[in-house]
Chimera marker file (.cmm) of the C-alpha trace (Angstrom):
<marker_set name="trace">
<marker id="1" x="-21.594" y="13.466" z="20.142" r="1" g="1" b="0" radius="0.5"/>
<marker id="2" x="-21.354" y="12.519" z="16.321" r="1" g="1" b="0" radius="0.5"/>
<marker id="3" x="-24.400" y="11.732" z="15.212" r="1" g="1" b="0" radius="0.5"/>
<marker id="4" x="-24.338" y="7.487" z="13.976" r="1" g="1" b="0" radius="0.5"/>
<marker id="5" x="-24.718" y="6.218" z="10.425" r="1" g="1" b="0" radius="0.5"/>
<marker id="6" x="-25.847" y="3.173" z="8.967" r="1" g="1" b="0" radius="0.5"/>
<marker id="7" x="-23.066" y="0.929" z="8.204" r="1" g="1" b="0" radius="0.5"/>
<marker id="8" x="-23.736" y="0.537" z="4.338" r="1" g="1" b="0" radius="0.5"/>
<marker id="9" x="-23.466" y="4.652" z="4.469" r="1" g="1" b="0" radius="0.5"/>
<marker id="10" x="-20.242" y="4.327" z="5.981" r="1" g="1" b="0" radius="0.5"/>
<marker id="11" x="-18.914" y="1.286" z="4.163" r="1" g="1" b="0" radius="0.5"/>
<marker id="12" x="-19.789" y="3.790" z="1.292" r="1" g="1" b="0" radius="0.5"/>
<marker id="13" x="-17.973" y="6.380" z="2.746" r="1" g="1" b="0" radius="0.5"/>
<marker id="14" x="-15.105" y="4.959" z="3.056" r="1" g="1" b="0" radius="0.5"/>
<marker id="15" x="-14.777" y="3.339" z="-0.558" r="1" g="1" b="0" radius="0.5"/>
<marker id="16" x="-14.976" y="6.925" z="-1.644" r="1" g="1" b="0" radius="0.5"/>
<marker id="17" x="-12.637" y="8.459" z="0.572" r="1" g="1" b="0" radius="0.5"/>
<marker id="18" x="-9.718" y="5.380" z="0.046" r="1" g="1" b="0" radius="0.5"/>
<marker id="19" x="-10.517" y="6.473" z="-3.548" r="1" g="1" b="0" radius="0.5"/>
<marker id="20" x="-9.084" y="9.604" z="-2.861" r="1" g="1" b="0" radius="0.5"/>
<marker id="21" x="-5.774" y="7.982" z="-1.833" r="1" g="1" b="0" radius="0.5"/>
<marker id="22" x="-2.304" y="8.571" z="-3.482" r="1" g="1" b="0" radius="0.5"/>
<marker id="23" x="-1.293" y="5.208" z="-3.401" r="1" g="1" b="0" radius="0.5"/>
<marker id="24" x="2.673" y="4.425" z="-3.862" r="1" g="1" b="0" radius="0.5"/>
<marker id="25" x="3.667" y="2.649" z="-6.766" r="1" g="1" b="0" radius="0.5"/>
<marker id="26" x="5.556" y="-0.863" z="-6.472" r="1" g="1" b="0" radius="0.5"/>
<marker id="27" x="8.597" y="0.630" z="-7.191" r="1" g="1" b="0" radius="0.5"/>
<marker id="28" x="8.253" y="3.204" z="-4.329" r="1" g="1" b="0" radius="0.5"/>
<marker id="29" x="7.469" y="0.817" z="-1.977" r="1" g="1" b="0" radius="0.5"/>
<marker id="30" x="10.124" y="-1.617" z="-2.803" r="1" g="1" b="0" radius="0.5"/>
<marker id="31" x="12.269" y="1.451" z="-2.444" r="1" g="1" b="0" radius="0.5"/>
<marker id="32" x="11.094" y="2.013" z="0.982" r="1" g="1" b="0" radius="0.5"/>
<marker id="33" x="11.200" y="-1.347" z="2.204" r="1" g="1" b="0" radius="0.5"/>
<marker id="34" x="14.970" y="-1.877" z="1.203" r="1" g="1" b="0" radius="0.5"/>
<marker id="35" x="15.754" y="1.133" z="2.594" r="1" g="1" b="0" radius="0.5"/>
<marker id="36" x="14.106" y="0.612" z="6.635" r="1" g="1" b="0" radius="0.5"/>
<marker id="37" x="15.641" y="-3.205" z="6.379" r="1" g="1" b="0" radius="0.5"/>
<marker id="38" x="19.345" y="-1.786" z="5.390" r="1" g="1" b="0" radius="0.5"/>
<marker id="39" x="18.355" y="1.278" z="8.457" r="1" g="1" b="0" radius="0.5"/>
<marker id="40" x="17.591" y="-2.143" z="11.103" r="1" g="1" b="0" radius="0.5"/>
<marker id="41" x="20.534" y="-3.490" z="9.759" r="1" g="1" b="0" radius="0.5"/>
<marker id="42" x="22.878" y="-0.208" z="10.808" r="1" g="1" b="0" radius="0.5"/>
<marker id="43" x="20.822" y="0.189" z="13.816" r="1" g="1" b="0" radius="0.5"/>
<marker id="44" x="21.353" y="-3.613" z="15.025" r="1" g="1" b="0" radius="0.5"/>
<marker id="45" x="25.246" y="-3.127" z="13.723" r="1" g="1" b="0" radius="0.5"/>
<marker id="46" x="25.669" y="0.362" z="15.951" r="1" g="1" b="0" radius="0.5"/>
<marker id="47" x="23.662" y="-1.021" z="19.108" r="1" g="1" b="0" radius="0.5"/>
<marker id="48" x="25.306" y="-4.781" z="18.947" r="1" g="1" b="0" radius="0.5"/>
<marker id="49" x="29.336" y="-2.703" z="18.405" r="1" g="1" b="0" radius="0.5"/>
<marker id="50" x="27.863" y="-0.081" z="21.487" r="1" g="1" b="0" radius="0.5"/>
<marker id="51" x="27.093" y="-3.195" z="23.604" r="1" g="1" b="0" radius="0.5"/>
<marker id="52" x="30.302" y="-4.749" z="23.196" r="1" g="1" b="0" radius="0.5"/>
<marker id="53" x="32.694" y="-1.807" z="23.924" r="1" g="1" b="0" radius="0.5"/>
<marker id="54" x="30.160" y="-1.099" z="26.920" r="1" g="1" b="0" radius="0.5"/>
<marker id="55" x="30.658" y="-4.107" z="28.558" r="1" g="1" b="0" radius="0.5"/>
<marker id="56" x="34.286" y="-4.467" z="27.446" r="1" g="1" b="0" radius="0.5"/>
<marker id="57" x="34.967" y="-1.038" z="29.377" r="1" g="1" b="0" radius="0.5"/>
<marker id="58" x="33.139" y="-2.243" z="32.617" r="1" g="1" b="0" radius="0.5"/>
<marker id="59" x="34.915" y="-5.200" z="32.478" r="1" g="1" b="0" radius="0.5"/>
<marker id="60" x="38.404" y="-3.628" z="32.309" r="1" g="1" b="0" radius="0.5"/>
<marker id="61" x="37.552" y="-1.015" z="35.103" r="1" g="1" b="0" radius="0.5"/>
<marker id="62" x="35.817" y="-3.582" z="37.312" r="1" g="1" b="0" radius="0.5"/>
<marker id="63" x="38.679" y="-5.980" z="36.588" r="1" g="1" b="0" radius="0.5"/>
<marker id="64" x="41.406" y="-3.659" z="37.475" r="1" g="1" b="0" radius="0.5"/>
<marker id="65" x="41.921" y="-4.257" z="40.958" r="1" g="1" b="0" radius="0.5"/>
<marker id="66" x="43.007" y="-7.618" z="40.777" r="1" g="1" b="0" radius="0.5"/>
<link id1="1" id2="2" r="1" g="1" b="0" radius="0.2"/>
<link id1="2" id2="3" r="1" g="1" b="0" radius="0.2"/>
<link id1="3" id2="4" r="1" g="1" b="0" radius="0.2"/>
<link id1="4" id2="5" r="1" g="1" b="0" radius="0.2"/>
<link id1="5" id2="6" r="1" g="1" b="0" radius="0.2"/>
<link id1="6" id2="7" r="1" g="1" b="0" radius="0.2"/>
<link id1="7" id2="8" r="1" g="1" b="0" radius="0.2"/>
<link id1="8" id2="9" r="1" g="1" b="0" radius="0.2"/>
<link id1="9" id2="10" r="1" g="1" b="0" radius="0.2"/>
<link id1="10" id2="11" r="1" g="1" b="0" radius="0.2"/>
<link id1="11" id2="12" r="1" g="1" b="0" radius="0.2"/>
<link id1="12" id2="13" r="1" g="1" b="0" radius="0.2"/>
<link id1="13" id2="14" r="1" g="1" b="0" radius="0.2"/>
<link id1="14" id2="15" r="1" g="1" b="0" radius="0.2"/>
<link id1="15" id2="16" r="1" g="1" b="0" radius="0.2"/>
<link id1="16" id2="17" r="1" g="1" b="0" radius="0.2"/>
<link id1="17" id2="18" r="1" g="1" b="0" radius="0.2"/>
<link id1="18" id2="19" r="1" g="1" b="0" radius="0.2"/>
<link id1="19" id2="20" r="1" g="1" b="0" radius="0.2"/>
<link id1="20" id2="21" r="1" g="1" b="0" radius="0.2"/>
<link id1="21" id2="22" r="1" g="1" b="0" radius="0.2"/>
<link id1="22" id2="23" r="1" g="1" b="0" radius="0.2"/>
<link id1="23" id2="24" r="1" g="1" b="0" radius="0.2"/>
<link id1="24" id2="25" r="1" g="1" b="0" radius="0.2"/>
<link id1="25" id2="26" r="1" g="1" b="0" radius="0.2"/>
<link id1="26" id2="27" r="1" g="1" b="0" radius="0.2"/>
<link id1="27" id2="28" r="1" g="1" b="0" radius="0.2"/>
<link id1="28" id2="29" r="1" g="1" b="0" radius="0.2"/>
<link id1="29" id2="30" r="1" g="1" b="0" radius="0.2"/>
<link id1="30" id2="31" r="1" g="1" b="0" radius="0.2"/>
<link id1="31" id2="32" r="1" g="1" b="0" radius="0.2"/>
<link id1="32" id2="33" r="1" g="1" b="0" radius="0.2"/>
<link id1="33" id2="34" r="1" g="1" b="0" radius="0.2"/>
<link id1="34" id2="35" r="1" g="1" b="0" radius="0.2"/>
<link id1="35" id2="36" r="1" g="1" b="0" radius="0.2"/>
<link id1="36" id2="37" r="1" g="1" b="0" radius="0.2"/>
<link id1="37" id2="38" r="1" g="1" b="0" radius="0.2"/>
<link id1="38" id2="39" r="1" g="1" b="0" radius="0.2"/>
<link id1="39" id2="40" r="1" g="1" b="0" radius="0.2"/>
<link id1="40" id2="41" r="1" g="1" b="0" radius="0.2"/>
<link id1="41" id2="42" r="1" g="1" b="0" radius="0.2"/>
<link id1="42" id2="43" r="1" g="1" b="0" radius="0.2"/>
<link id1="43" id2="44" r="1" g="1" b="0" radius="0.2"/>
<link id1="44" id2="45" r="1" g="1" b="0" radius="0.2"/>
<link id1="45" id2="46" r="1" g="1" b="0" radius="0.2"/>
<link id1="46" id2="47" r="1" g="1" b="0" radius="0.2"/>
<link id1="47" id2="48" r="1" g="1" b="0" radius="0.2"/>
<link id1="48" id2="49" r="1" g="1" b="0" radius="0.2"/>
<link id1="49" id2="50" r="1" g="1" b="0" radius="0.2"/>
<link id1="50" id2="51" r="1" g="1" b="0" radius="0.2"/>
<link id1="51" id2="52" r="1" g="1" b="0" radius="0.2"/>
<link id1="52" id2="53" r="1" g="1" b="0" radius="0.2"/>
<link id1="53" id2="54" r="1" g="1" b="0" radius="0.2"/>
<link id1="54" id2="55" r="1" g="1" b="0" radius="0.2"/>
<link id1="55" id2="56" r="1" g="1" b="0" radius="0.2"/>
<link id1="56" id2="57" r="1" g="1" b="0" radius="0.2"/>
<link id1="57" id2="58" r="1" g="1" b="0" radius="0.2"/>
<link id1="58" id2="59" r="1" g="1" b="0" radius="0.2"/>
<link id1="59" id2="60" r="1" g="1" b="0" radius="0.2"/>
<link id1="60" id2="61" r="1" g="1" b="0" radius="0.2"/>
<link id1="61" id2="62" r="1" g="1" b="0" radius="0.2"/>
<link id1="62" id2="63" r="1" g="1" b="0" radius="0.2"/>
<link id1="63" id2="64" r="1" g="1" b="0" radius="0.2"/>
<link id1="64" id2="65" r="1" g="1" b="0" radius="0.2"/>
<link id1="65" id2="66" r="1" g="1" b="0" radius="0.2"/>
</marker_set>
């Protein structure tokens, strides 16, 4: 069992360790950001057109027969 610290220790430790931290610059994370949106965006596109056929195709074989 870890042994426990006072808080002010940790709040300390943990000012020093975020310290540490690469952070990303704006640009990056603007970069990042458009780039997961225009990924949902492809996703929702390839999921919504997967759907469609999907249901089209049970439709025509379920619909056959009359």
């Amino acid at each position: 069992m870890a042994s426990k610290t006072n808080p002010l220790t940790f709040l300390r430790q943990v000012r020093s360790e975020t310290a540490k931290v690469t952070w990303p610059s704006r640009r990056e994370t603007m970069i990042s950001t458009v780039m997961v949106l225009v990924m949902v965006i492809f996703a929702a596109l390839f999921f919504f057109a997967a759907d469609q056929l999907i249901g089209w195709l049970l439709s025509f074989v379920l619909n056959v027969g009359n």
